[in-house]
GULOLUM-144495 format. One line per 10 residues: number of its first residue (from 1); for each residue x, y negated, z negated of C-alpha. Coordinates in steps of 0.1 Angstrom, whole numbers. Layout:
BEGIN
NUM = X,Y,Z ~ ... .
This chain:
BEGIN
1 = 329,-435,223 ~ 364,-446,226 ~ 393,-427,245 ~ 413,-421,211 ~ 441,-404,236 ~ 449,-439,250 ~ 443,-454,213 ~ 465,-432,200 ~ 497,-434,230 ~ 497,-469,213 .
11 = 501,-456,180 ~ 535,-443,161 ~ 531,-419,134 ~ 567,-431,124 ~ 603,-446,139 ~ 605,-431,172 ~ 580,-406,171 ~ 552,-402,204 ~ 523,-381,193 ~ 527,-355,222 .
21 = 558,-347,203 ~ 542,-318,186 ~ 556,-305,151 ~ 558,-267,143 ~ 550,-264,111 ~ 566,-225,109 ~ 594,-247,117 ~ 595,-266,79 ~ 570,-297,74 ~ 568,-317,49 .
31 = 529,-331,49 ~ 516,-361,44 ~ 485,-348,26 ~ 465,-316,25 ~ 424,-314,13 ~ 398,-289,25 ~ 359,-301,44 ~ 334,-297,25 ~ 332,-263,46 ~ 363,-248,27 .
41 = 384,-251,56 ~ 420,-266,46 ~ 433,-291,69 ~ 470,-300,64 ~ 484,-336,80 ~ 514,-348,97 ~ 518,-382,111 ~ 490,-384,137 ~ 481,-346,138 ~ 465,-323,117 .
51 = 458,-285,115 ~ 426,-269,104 ~ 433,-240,83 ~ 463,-218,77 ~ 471,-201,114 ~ 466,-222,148 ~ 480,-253,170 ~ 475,-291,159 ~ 451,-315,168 ~ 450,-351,168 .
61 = 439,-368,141 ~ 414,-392,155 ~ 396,-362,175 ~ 391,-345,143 ~ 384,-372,121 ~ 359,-395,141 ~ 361,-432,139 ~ 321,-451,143 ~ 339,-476,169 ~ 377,-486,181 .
71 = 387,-508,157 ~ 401,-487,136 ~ 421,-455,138 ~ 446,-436,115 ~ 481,-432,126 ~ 489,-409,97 ~ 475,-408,55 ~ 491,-415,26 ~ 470,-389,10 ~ 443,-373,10 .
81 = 411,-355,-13 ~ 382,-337,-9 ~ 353,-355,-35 ~ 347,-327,-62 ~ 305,-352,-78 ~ 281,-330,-87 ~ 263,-360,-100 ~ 263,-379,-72 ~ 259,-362,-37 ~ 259,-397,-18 .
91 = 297,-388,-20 ~ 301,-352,-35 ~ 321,-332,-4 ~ 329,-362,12 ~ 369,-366,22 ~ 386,-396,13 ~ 420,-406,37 ~ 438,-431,21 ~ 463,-455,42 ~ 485,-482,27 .
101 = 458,-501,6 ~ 424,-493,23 ~ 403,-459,16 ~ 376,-444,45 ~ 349,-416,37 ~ 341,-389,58 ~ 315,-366,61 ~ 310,-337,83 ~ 342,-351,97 ~ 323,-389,107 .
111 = 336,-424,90 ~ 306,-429,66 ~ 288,-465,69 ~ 311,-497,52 ~ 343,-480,56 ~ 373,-483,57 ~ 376,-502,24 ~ 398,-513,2 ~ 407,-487,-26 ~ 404,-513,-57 .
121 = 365,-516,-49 ~ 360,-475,-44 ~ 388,-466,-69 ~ 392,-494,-96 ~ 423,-491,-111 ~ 441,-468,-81 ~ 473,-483,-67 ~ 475,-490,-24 ~ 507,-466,-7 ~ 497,-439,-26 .
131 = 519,-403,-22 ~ 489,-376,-30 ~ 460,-374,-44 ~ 440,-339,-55 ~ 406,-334,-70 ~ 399,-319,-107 ~ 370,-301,-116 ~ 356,-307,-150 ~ 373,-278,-172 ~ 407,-279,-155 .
141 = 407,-323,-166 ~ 388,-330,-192 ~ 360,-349,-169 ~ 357,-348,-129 ~ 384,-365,-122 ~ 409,-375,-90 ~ 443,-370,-100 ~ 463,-397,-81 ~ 503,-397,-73 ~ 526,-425,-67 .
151 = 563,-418,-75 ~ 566,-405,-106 ~ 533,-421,-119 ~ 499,-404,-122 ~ 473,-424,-121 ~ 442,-395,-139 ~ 408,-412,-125 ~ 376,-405,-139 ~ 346,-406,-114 ~ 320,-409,-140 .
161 = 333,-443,-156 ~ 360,-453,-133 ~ 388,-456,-151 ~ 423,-446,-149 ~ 450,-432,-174 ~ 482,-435,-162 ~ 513,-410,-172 ~ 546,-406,-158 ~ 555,-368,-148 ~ 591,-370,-142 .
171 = 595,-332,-143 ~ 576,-330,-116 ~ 588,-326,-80 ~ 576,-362,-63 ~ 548,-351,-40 ~ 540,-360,-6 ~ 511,-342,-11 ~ 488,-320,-32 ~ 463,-294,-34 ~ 442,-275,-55 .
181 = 430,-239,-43 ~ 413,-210,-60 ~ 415,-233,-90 ~ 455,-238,-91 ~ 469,-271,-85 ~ 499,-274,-60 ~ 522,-302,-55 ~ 540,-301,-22 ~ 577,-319,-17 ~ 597,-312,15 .
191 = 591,-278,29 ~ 583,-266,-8 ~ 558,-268,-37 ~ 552,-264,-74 ~ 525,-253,-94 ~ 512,-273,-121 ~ 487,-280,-145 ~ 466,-307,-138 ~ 468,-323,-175 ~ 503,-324,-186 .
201 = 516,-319,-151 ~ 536,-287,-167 ~ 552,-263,-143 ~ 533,-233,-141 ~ 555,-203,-129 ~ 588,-196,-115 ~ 593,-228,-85 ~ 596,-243,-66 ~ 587,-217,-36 ~ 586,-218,8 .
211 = 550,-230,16 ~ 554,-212,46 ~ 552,-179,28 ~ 518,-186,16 ~ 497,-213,31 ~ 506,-203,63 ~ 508,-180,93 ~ 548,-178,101 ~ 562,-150,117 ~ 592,-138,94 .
221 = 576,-149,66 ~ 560,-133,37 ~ 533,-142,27 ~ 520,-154,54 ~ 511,-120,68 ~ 486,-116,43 ~ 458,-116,65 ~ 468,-98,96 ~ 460,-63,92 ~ 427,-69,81 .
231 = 417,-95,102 ~ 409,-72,134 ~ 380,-51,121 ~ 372,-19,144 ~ 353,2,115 ~ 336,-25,93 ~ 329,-14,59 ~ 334,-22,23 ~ 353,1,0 ~ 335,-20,-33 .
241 = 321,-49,-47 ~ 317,-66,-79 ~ 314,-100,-98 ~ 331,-104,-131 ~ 316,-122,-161 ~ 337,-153,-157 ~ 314,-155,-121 ~ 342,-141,-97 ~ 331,-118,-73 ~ 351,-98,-51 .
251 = 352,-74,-19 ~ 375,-47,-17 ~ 384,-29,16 ~ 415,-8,25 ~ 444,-25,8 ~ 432,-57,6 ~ 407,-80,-16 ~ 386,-111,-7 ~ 370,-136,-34 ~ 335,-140,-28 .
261 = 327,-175,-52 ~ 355,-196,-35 ~ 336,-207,-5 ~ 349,-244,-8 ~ 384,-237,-5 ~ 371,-209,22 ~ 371,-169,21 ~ 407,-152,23 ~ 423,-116,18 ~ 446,-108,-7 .
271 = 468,-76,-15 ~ 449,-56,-43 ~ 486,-49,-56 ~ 487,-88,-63 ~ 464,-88,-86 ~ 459,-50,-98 ~ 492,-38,-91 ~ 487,-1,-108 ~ 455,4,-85 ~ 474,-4,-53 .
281 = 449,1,-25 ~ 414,21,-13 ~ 395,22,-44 ~ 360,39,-46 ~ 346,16,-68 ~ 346,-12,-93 ~ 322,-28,-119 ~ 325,-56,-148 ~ 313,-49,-184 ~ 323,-69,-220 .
291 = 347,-88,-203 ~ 368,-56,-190 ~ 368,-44,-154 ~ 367,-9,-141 ~ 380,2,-106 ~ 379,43,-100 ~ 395,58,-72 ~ 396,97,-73 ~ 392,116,-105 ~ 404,86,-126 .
301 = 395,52,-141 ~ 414,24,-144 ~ 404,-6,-172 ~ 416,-40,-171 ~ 409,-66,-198 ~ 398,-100,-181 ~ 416,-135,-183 ~ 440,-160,-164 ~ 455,-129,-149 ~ 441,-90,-153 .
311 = 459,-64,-180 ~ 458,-29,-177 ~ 445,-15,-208 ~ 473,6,-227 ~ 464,44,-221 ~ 447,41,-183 ~ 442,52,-160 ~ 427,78,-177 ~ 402,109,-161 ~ 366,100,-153 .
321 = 357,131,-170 ~ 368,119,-203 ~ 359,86,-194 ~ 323,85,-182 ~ 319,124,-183 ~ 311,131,-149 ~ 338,144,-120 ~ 349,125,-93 ~ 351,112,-66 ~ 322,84,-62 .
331 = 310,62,-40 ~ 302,30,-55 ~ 293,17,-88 ~ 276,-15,-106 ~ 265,-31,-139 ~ 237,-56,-143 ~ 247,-85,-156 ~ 234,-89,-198 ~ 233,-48,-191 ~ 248,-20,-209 .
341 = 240,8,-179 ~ 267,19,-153 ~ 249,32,-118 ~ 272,57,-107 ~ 262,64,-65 ~ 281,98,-58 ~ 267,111,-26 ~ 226,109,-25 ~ 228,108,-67 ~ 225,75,-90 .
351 = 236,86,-122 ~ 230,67,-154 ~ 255,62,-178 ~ 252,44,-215 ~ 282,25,-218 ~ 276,14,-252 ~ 275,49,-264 ~ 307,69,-277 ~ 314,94,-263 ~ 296,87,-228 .
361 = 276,113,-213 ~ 253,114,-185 ~ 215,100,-191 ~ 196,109,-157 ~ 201,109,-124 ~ 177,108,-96 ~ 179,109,-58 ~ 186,81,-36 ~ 166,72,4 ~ 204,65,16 .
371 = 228,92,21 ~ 256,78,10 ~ 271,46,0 ~ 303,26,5 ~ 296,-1,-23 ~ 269,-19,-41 ~ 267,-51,-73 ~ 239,-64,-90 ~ 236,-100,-92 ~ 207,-121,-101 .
381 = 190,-117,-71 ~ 189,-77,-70 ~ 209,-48,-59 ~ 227,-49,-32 ~ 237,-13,-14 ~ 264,-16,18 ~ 264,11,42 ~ 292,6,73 ~ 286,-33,84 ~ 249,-34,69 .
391 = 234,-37,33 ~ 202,-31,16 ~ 186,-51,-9 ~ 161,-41,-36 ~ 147,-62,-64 ~ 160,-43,-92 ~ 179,-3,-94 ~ 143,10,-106 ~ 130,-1,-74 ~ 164,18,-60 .
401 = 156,46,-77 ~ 121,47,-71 ~ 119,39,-29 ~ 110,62,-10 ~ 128,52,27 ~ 152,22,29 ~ 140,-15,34 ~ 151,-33,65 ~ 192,-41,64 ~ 207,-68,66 .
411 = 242,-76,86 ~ 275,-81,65 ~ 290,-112,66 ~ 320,-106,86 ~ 338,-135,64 ~ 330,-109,40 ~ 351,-80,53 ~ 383,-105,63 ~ 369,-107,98 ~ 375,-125,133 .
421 = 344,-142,138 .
């Protein structure tokens, strides 16, 4: 293959600027475009480099995005998208890099076969010098849909029939680039960015805010910090786990909490208090039922109604005893989903508790092979019972009740607990 160190000492990422002069992005960057791999890993560009994920050096952008032969190579993008086509996998995951008028696919970080190309004849419609560019999932645009920026006109392309409605957001910041993540939509300008919604390009929230306080690792800022604490895992455990009925699912450990569904914008911990702030931290359990969500941690119970952002329900936390009629503390506790039975794991017990009835009261309990739990969920596939750094998986929490020594485990994912790999 071709030396892309010697390409590249031939190539400028702007006026004046050699490519062993390395930018610091704790330092303030504003980026030429940001999109994650079709591995959920982010990677943010700048001139001739880029940086995989949210902590770590830069690399050159040739050596991470491979070129099939030296004819072509990318001094920098305009912008930048990972393809969101369920439809078509020939290019569903597949990053597009755009640079002045021409377009190249990449897949498992390799130039795909016929590109680069010219963006009319991939993107019909889509103007060349482009600023950003951001993929929209069916739901959040009304179809699967690139949302494309070029000044203050946005350029809304629809993957299905390839064609283009163009607005002009003047409110909004001009972006250099954009991003969606965990289902928000980000537009980056200088060392900033602004939440907005992908639509009417309304600003969601109170920015614009440091990017360096959340997408990533500077020291002295915020933010940023998020993930130290529980990245270094010496006692690897889980203090609960659940899925919600919107099809969230989450891991909670210490003071932290992970989501479990985003895989394609990658696995990250969050402060519990960021999203539940009257729990705080080391919860004993949590399950999902009619759209509400329980955590318990002691002798009470906490209930939050579901939506865009969780609401404690007025009059919690309340005791467990008047709650669910039983004392605490617990280990771990789940719902089936279509179910109306809470398994309560307390010690080597699994209690059963009617959650439809009023008031609640204890049904059965019987006596479980493990002796004791940190967490456990039910999902379609079974019931799932973590002990330390290993789970157990039975079909169904009959065949929990019912066995007689536990099956084989199975290792945690250490993505799973916010660990180092």
């Amino acid at each position: 293959g071709p030396d892309w160190t010697k390409v590249m000492r031939q190539c400028r990422s702007g006026p004046g600027e050699h490519h062993d002069a390395k930018h610091d992005r704790c330092a303030g960057i504003e980026f030429d475009a940001i999109a994650p791999d079709e591995k959920g890993i982010s990677f943010f560009f700048k001139g001739d480099h880029v940086w995989r994920g949210f902590r770590g050096p830069s690399y050159l952008l040739n050596s991470s995005f491979k070129m099939a032969d030296d004819h072509h190579h990318l001094g920098h993008v305009d912008a930048a998208f990972r393809m969101h086509n369920q439809d078509d996998h020939t290019d569903h995951d597949h990053i597009f890099l755009f640079l002045d008028d021409k377009v190249f696919s990449f897949y498992n970080h390799t130039l795909e076969k016929g590109f680069p190309k010219d963006i009319q004849e991939v993107f019909p419609g889509v103007p060349s010098h482009l600023d950003a560019a951001v993929e929209c999932h069916k739901g959040e645009c009304v179809t699967d849909s690139v949302i494309f920026f070029k000044g203050d006109d946005v350029y809304h392309y629809d993957i299905k029939t390839k064609t283009v409605k163009q607005r002009e957001w003047v409110h909004l910041p001009k972006c250099t680039s954009a991003f969606r993540w965990l289902e928000r939509f980000y537009c980056f300008h200088g060392t900033q960015f602004t939440r907005f919604h992908p639509v009417t390009g309304e600003v969601v929230g109170d920015y614009p805010k440091d990017a360096r306080n959340y997408f990533m690792l500077c020291p002295g800022f915020g933010h940023g910090h998020r993930n130290t604490t529980v990245r270094n895992c010496t006692h690897r455990h889980l203090d609960a786990a659940t899925s919600d009925d919107a099809g969230k699912a989450y891991a909670f450990r210490e003071k932290w909490f992970m989501r479990l569904d985003s895989h394609r914008d990658g696995w990250h911990a969050f402060p519990i208090v960021s999203a539940w702030k009257e729990v705080q931290s080391n919860v004993d359990a949590v399950f999902s039922f009619n759209q509400h969500l329980y955590f318990i941690k002691g002798d009470q119970i906490y209930i939050y109604k579901s939506g865009a952002h969780y609401t404690l329900i007025e009059g919690y936390p309340k005791s467990l005893k008047e709650e669910l009629d039983i004392e605490g503390p617990v280990d771990a506790a789940f719902v089936c989903e279509g179910k109306q039975t809470v398994y309560i794991l307390q010690g080597q017990k699994m209690l059963f508790i009617d959650l439809t009835t009023t008031p609640r009261h204890l049904e059965r309990e019987v006596v479980l092979p493990i002796p004791k739990v940190d967490a456990a969920t039910c999902d379609p596939d079974g019931v799932k019972v973590y002990v330390g750094s290993e789970f157990y998986h039975y079909k169904s929490p009959d065949m929990l009740a019912i066995s007689q020594l536990p099956d084989k485990p199975q290792k945690i994912p250490l993505q799973m607990l916010g660990c180092e790999h």
